[in-house]
C-alpha positions in Angstrom: -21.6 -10.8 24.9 -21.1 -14.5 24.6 -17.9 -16.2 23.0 -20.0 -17.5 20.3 -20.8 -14.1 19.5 -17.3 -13.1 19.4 -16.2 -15.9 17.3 -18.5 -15.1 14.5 -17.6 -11.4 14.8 -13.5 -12.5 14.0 -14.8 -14.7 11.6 -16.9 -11.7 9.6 -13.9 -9.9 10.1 -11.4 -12.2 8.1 -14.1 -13.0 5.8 -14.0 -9.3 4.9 -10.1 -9.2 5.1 -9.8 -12.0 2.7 -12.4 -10.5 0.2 -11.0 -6.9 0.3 -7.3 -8.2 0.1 -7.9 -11.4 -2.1 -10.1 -8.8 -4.6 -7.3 -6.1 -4.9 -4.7 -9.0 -5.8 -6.5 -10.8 -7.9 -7.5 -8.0 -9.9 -3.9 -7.2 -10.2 -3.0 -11.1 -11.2 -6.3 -10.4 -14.2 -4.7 -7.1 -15.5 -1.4 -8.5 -15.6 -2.0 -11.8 -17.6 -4.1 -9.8 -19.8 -1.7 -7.0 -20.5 1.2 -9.7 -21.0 -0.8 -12.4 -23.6 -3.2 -9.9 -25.1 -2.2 -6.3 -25.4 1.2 -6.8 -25.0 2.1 -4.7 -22.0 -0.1 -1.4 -24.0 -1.6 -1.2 -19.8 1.6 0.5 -18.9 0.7 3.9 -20.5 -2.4 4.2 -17.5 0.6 4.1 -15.0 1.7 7.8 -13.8 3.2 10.0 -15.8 5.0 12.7 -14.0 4.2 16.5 -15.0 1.7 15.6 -17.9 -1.8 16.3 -17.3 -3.0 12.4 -18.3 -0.2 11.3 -16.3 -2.5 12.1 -13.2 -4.8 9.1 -14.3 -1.8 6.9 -13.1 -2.6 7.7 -9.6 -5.9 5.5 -9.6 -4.4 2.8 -12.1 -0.7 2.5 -11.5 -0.6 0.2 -8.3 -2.8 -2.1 -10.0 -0.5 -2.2 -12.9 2.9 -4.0 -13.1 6.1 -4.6 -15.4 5.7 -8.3 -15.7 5.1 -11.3 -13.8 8.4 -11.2 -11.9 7.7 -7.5 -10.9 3.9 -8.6 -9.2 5.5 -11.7 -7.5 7.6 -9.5 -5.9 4.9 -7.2 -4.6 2.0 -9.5 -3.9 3.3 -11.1 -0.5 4.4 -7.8 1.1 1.0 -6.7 -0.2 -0.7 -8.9 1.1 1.1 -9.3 5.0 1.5 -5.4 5.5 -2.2 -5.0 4.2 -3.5 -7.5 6.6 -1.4 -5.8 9.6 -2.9 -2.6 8.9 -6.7 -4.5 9.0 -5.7 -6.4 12.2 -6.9 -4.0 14.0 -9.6 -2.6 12.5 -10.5 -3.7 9.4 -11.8 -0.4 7.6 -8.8 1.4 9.2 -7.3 -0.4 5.6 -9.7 1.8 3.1 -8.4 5.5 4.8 -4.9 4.4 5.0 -4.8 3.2 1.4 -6.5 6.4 -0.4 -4.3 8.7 1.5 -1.2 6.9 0.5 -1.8 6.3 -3.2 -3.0 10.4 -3.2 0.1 11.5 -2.0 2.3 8.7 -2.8 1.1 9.7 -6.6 1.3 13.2 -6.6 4.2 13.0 -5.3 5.7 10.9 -8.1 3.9 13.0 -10.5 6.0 15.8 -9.1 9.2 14.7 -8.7 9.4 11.7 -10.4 11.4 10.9 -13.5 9.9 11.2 -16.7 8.9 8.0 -17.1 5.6 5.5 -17.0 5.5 4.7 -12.9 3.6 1.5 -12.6 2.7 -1.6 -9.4 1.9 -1.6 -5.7 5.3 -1.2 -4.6 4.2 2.4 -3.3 1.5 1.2 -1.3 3.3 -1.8 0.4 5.8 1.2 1.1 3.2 3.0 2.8 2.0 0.4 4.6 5.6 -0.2 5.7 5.6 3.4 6.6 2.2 3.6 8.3 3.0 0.3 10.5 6.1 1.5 11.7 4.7 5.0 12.6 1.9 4.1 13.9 3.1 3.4 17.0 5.3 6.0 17.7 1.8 8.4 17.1 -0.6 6.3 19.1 1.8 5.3 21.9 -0.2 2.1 22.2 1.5 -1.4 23.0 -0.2 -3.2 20.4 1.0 -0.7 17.8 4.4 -0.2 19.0 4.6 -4.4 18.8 3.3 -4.6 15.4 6.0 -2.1 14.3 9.1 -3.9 15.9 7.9 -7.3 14.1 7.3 -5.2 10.8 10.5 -3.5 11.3 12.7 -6.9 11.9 11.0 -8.6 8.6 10.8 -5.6 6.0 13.4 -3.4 7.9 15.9 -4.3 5.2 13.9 -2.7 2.4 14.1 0.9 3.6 17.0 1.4 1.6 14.2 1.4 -1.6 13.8 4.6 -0.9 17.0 6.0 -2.1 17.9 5.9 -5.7 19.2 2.3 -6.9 18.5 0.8 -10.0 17.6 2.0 -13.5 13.8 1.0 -14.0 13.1 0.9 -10.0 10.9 3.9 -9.4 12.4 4.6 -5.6 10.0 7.7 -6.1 7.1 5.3 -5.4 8.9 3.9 -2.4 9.7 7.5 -1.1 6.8 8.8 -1.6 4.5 5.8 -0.6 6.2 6.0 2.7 5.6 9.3 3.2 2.1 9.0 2.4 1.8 6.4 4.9 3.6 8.4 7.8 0.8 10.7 6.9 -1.8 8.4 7.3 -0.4 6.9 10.7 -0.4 10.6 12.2 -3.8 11.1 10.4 -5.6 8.5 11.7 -3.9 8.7 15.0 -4.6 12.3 15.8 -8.4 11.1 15.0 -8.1 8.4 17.4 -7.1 10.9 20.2 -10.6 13.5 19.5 -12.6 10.5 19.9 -14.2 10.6 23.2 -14.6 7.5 25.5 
């Protein structure tokens, strides 16, 4: 393999990163100006709605859905950094990691949650959070063990998002979005391991 080759191989890969991460916040930005200027936040309702049976929709919508404009600033960086750790990697590691958080991240909300509409991406940047820091600690690798030390010193602080703090914060999206993500780190990792070389 030459180092031309390589090159374009990184480059295909951040193309893809960009695309796949660029796509899932944009359409997040396009959701949220429309609910805000046109229907009035009337979006919120798709978000999850523990122990009601149209609730469960909210586990496919609700991280693409968010309280205001303040609410997806706050979400979009960490979105956007953990998401990109996850695909440094591997890029498609992102797609397994992602459905397995927002599955259990959202039942779980939808079973323990407050009765209440659960709405934005805070769950899955905490499962990325989670999955990162796990990760290592599954795989035993150097490269994963780095990643989570770094992750850890820059989004250490937030951990305590998991605990109950204030009215309107649904901490059971944290919680639970971490969780999911432990589960994927182990997941994944356990695959890793069957995998013959």
């Amino acid at each position: 393999m030459t180092r031309k080759y390589y090159a374009k191989a990184i480059a295909n890969d951040l193309k893809n990163q960009v695309f796949i991460l660029g796509g899932m916040v944009a359409l997040m930005w396009i959701l949220e100006f429309i609910d805000v200027f046109f229907l009035r936040h009337q979006l919120d309702i798709y978000g999850i709605l523990p122990r009601n049976v149209v609730g469960l929709r909210g586990i496919l919508f609700a991280p693409f859905l968010h309280g205001g404009f303040p609410h997806l600033i706050a979400n979009t960086v960490p979105f956007i950094t953990l998401g990109w750790l996850i695909m440094l990697r591997e890029t498609r590691e992102f797609f397994p990691v992602t459905v397995v958080i927002m599955i259990v991240g959202g039942l779980g909300v939808w079973l323990f949650g407050a009765p209440a509409y659960h709405i934005g991406a805070s769950g899955l940047v905490f499962g990325y959070l989670g999955f990162l820091l796990l990760r290592g600690y599954f795989e035993r690798s150097i490269v994963s063990i780095g990643i989570a030390l770094v992750v850890f010193v820059v989004y250490g602080g937030v951990l305590w998002g998991v605990l109950p703090s204030y009215p309107g914060i649904s901490w059971e999206s944290h919680l639970f979005g971490f969780i999911g993500g432990v589960i994927a780190a182990k997941s994944l990792s356990q695959v890793k391991n069957q995998i013959p070389y």
